[in-house]
Backbone bond lengths (Angstrom), bond angles and torsions (degrees), N, CA, C in turn:
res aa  C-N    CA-C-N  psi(-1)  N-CA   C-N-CA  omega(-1)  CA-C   N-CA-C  phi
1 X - - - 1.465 - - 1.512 109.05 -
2 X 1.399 119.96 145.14 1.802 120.26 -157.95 1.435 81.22 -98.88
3 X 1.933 111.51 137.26 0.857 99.36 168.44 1.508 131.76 -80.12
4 X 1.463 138.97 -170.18 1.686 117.81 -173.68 1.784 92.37 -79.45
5 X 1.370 91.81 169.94 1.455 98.79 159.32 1.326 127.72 -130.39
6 X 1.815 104.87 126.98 1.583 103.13 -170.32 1.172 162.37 -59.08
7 X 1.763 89.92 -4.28 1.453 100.31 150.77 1.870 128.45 -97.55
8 X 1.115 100.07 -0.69 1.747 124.17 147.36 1.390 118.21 -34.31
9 X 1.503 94.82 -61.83 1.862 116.89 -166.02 1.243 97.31 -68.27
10 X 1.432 112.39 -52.27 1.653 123.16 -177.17 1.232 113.99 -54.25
11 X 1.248 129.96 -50.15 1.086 136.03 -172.07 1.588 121.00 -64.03
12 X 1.295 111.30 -43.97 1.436 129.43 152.72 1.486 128.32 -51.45
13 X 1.605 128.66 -40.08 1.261 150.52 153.43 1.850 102.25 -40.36
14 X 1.247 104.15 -68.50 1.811 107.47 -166.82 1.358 88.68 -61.96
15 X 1.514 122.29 -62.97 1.500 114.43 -166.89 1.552 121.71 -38.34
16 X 1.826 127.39 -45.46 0.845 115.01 171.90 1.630 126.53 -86.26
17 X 1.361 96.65 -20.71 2.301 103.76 151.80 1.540 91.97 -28.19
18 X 1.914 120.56 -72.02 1.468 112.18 -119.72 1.717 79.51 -87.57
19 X 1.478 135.34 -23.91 1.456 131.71 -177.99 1.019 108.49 -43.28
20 X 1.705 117.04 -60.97 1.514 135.83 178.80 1.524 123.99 -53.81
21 X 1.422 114.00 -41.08 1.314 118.09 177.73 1.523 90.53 -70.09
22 X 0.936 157.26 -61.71 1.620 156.21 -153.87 1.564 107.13 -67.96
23 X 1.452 120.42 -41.45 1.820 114.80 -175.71 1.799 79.81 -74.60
24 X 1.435 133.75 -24.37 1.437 87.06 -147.01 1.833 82.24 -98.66
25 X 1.455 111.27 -18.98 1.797 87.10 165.80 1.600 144.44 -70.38
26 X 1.606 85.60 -26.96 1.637 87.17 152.70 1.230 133.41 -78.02
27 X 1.150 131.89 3.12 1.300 142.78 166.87 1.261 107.54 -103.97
28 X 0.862 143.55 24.39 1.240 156.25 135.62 1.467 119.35 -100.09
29 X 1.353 124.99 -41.23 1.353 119.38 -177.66 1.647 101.45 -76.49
30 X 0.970 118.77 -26.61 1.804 126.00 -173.23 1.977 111.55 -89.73
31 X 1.603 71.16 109.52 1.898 91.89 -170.64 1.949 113.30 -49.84
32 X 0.805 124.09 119.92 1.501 120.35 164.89 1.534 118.01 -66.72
33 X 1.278 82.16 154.22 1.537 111.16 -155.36 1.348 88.88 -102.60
34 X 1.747 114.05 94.93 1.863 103.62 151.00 1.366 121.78 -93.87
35 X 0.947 108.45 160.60 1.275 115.02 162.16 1.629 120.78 -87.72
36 X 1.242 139.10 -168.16 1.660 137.74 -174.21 1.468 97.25 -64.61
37 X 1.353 98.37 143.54 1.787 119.04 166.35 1.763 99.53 -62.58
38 X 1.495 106.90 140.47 1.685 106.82 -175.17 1.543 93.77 -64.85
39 X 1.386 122.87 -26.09 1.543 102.74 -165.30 1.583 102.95 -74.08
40 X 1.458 120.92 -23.54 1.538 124.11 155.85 1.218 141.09 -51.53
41 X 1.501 112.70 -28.87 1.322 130.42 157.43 1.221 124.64 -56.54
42 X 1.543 110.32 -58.51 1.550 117.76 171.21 1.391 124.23 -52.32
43 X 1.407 108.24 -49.17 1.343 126.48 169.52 1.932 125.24 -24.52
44 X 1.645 84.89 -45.23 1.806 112.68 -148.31 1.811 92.55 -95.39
45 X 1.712 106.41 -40.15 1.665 98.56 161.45 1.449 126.01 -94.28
46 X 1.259 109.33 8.80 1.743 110.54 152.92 1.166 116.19 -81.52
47 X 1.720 111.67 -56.03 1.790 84.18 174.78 1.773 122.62 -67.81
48 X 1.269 128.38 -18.70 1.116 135.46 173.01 1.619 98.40 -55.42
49 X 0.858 119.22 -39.49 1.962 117.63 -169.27 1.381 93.55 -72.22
50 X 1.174 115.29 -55.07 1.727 115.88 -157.96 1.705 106.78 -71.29
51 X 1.753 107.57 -29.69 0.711 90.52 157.68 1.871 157.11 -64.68
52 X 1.439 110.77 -49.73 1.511 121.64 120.64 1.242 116.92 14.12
53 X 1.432 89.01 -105.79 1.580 86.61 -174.44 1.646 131.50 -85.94
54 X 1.433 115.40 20.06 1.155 121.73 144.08 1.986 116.90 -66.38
55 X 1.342 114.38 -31.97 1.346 118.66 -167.46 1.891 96.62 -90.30
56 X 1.508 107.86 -21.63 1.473 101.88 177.42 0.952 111.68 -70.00
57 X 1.393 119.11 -51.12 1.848 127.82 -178.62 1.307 118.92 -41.40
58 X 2.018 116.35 -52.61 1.246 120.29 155.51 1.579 136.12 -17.28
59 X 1.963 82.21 -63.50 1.648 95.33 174.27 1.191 111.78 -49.62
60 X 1.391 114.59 -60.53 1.528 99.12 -153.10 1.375 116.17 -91.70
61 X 1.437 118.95 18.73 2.496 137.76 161.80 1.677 72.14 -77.02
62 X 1.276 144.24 -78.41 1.207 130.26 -144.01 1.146 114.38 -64.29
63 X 1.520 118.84 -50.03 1.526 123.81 -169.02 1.915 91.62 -58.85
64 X 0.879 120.22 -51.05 1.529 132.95 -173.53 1.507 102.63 -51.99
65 X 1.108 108.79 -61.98 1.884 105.41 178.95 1.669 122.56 -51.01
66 X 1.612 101.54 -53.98 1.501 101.47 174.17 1.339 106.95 -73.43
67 X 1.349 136.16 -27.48 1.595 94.24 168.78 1.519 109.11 -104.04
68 X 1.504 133.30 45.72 1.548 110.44 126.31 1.329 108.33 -89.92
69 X 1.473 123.47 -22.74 1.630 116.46 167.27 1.525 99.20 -54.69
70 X 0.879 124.17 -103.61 1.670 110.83 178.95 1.712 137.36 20.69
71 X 1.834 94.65 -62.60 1.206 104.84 -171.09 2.148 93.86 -84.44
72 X 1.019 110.08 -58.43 1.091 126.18 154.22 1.062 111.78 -0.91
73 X 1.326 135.82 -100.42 1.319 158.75 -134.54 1.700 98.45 -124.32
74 X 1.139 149.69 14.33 1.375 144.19 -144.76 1.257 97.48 -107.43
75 X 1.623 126.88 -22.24 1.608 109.32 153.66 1.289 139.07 -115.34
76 X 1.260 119.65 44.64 1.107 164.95 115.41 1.790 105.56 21.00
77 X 0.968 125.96 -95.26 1.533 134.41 161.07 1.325 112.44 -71.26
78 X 1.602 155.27 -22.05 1.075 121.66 122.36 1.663 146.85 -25.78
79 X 1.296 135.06 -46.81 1.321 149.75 131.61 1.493 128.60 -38.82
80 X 1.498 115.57 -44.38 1.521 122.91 163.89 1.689 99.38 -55.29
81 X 1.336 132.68 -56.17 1.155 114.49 -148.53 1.782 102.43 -101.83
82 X 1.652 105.58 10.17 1.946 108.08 151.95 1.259 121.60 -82.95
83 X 1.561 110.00 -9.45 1.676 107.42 -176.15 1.700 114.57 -51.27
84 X 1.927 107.71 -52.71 1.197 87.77 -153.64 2.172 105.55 -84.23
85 X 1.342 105.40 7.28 1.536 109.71 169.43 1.447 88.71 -81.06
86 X 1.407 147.83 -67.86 2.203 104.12 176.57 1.191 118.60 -79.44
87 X 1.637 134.05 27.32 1.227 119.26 130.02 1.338 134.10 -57.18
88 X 1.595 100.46 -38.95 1.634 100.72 -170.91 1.386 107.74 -94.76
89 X 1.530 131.42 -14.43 1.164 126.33 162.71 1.632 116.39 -47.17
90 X 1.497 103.06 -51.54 1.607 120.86 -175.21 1.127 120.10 -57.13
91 X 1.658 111.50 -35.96 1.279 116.22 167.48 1.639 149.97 -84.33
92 X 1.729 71.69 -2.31 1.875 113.57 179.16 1.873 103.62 -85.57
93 X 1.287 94.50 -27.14 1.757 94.72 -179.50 1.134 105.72 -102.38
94 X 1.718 116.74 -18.77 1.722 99.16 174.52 1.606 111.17 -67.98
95 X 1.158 123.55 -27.36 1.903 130.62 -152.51 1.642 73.78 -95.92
96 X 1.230 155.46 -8.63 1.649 125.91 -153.54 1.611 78.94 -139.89
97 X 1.460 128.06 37.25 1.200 115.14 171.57 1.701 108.68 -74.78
98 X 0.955 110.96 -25.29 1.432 121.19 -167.54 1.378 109.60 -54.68
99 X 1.599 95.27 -40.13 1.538 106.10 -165.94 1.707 117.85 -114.25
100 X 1.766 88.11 45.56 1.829 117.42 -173.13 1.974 99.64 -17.94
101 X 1.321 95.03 -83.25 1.841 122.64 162.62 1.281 118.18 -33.03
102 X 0.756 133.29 -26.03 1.618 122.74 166.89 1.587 113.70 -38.76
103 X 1.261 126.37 156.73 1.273 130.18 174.63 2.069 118.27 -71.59
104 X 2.180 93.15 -35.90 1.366 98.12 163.12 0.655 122.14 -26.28
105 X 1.588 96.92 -85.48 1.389 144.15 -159.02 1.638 113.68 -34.73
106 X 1.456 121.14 -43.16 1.253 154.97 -177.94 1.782 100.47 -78.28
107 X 0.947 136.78 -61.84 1.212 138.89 161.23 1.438 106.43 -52.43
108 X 0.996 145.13 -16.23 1.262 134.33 -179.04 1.480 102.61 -98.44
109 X 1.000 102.11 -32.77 1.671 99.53 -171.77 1.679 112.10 -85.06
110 X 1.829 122.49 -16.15 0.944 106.20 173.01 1.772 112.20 -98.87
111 X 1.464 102.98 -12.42 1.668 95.39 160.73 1.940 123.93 -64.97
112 X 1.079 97.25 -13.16 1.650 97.41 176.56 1.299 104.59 -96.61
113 X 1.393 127.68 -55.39 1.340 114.53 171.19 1.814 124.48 -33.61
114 X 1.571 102.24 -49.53 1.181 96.39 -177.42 1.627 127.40 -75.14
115 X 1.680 111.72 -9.51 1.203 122.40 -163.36 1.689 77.68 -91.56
116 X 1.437 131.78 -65.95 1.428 123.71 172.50 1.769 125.12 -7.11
117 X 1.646 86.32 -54.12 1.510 101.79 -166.45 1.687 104.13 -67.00
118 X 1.539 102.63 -61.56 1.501 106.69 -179.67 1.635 109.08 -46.55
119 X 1.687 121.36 -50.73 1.241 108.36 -178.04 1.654 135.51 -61.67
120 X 1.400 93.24 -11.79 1.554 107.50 176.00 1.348 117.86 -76.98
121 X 1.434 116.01 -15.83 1.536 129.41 -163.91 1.327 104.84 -77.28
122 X 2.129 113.90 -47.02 1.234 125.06 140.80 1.618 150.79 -32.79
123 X 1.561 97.50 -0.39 1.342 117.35 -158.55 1.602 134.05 37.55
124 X 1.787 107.10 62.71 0.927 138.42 155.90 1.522 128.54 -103.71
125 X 1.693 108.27 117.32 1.627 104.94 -143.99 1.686 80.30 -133.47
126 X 1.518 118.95 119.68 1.286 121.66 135.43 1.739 138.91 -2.15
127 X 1.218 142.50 95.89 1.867 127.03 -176.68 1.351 101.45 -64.31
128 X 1.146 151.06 109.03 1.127 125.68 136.29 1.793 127.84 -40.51
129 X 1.563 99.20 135.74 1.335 104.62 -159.37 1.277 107.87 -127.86
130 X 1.649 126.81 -70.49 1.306 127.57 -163.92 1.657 96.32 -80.79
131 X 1.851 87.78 140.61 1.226 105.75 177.10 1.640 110.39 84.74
132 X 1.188 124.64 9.20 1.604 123.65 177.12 1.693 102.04 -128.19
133 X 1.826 83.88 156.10 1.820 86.42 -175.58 1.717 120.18 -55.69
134 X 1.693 114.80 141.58 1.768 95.30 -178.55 1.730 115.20 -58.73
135 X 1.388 94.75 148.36 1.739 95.93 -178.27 1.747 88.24 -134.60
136 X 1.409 110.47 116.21 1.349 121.00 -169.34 1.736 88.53 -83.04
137 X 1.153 145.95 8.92 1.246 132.21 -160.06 2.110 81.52 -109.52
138 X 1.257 101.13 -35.65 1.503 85.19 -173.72 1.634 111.86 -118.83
139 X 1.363 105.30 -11.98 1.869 112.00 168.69 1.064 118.97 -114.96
140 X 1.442 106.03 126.83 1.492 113.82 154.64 1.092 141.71 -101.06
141 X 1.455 136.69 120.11 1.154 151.51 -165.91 1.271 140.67 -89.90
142 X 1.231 109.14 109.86 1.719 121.59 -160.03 1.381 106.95 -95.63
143 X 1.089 136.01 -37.17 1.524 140.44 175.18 1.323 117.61 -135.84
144 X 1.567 114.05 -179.90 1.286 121.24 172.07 1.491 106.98 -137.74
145 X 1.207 99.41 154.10 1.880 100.15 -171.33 1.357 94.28 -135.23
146 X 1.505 122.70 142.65 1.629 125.01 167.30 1.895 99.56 -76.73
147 X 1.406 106.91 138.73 1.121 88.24 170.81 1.973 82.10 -152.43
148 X 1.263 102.51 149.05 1.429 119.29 -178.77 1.360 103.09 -87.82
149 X 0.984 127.16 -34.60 1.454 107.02 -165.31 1.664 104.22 -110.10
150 X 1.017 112.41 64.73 1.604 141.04 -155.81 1.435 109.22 -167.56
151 X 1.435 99.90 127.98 1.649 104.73 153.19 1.463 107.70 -82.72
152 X 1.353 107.34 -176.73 1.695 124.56 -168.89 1.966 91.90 -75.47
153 X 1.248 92.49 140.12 1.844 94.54 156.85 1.630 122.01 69.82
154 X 1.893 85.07 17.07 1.284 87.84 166.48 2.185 139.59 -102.31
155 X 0.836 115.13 163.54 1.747 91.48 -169.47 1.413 93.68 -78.83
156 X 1.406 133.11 114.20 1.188 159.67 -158.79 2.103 115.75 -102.25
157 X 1.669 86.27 -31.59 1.475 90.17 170.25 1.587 93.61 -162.50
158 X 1.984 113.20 158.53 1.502 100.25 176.40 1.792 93.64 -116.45
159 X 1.041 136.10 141.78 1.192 154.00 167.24 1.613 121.24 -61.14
160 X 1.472 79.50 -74.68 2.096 97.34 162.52 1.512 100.06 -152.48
161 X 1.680 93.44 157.85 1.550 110.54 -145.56 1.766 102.07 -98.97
162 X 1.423 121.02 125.75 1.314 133.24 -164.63 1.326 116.43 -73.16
163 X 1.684 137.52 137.53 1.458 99.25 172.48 1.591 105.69 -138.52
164 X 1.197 130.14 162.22 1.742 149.87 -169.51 1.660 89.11 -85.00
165 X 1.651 116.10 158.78 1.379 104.35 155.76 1.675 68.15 -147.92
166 X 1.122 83.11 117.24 1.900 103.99 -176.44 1.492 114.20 34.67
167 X 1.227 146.97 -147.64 1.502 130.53 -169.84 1.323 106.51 -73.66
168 X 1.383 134.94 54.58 1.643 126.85 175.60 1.481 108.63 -140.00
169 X 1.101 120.46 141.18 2.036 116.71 -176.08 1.717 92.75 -81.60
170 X 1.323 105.81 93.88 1.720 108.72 155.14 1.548 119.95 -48.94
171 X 1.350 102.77 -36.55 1.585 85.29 -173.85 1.906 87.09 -172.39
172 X 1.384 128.48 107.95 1.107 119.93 172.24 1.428 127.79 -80.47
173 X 1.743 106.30 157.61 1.987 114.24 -154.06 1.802 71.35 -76.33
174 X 1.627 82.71 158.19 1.544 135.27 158.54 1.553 108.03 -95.80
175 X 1.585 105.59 113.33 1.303 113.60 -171.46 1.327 126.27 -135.19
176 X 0.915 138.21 174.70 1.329 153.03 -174.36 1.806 130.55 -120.97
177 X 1.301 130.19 87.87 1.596 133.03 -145.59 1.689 86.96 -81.31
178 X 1.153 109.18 137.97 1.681 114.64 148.85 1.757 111.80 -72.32
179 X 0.958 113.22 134.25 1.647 109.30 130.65 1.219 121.99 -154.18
180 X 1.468 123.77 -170.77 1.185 117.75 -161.45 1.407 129.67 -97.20
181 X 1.574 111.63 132.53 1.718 106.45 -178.84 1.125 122.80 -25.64
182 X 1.238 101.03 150.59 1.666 99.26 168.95 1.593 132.35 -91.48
183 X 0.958 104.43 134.66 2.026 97.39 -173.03 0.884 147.47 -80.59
184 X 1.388 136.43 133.60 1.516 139.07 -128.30 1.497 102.26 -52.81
185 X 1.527 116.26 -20.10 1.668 93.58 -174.82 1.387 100.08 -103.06
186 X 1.434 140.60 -8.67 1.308 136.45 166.67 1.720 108.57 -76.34
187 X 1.179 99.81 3.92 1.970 103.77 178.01 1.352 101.56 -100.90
188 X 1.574 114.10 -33.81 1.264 121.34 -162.52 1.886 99.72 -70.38
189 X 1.858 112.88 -56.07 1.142 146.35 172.50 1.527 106.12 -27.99
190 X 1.782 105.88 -54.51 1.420 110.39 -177.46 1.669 121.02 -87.59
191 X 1.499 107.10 -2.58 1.508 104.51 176.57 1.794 100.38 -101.09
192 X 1.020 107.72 -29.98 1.891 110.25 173.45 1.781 93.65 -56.60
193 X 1.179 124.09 -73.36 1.611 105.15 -173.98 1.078 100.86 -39.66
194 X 1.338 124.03 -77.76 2.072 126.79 -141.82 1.390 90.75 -45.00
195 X 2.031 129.87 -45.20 0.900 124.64 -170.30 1.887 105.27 -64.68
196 X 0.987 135.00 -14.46 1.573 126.98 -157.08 1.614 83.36 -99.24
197 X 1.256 119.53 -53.10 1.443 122.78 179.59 1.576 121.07 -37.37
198 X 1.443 103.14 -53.51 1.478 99.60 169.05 1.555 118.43 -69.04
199 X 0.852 79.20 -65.66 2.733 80.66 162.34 1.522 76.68 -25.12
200 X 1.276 149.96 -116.64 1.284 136.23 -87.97 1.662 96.76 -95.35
201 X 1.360 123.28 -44.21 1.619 128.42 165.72 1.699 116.60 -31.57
202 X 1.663 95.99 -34.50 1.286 99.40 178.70 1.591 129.53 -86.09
203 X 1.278 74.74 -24.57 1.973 90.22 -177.78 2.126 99.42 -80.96
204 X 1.126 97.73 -39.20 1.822 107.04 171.17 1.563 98.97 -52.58
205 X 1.726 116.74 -68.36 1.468 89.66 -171.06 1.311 119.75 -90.77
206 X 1.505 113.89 24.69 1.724 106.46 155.01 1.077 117.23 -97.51
């Protein structure tokens, strides 16, 4: 068997020295790879939580609002579509005023009262209209009438009768605005034009 030779051994010795010095300088020259600081971690699922349940809280003001709208407001178009059955009642006792005493007449007037009553229980409330200042939020206005014993802008006549279903305009009155005549020299003012108007229509088609 040959024995080794000692500069063999040696030679082998430095070789794995210079292997070793090299893994451990490249591992040193080669940057590590972290991942997030734990105080970064925590950070990133706190706002993630708050976020959450900032969007849960939301949910459930909304889920909460529409159903007191719901309970609230839930007969709503039931009631809209009783208006015009006490329209025509109302208008059945205005034409049969004549005949106050009749036995109808009397039956008609206590079936509306009572349908009134029940619908109010629902919080369905009458506008008062004639004779109060116009409120464009709850009257609407189809004409204007001069009336003297009236200030300007008042509901002067009601057409058909408006009604609330608790703080909301179910259906706004049809009305009639006062204002005031016009005065003998703004009558005078407006018949001198119409009169100048025709002068000139006439002189055009001659």
């Amino acid at each position: 068997m040959k024995k080794p030779n000692m500069k063999d051994v040696e030679s082998g010795k430095n070789k794995e020295v210079e292997e070793a010095a090299e893994e451990a300088s490249s591992s040193e020259e080669a940057p590590e790879e972290k991942g997030p600081a734990p105080d970064e971690k925590g950070q990133d699922l706190n706002d993630k939580y708050l976020r959450l349940y900032a969007e849960f809280e939301n949910y459930k003001k909304r889920v909460s609002r529409e159903k007191e709208d719901l309970l609230q407001y839930g007969n709503e178009a039931l009631l809209y579509e009783l208006l015009p059955a006490i329209d025509h009642l109302e208008l059945a006792l205005k034409h049969a005023s004549r005949d106050a005493g009749g036995g109808i007449v009397q039956g008609v007037e206590i079936t509306l009262k009572e349908l009134q009553r029940t619908l109010e229980k629902f919080g369905l409330r009458r506008i008062e209209s004639t004779g109060r200042s116009f409120d464009p939020a709850v009257h609407h206005a189809m004409a204007q009438v001069e009336r003297e014993d009236m200030n300007e802008k008042m509901v002067a006549e009601e057409f058909r009768a408006g009604y609330l279903y608790r703080d909301k305009v179910l259906r706004p009155s049809l009305v009639a605005v006062s204002v005031k005549p016009a005065t003998s020299e703004s009558r005078k003012d407006e018949a001198e034009i119409e009169t100048d108007e025709k002068i000139e229509e006439e002189k055009y088609d001659g």
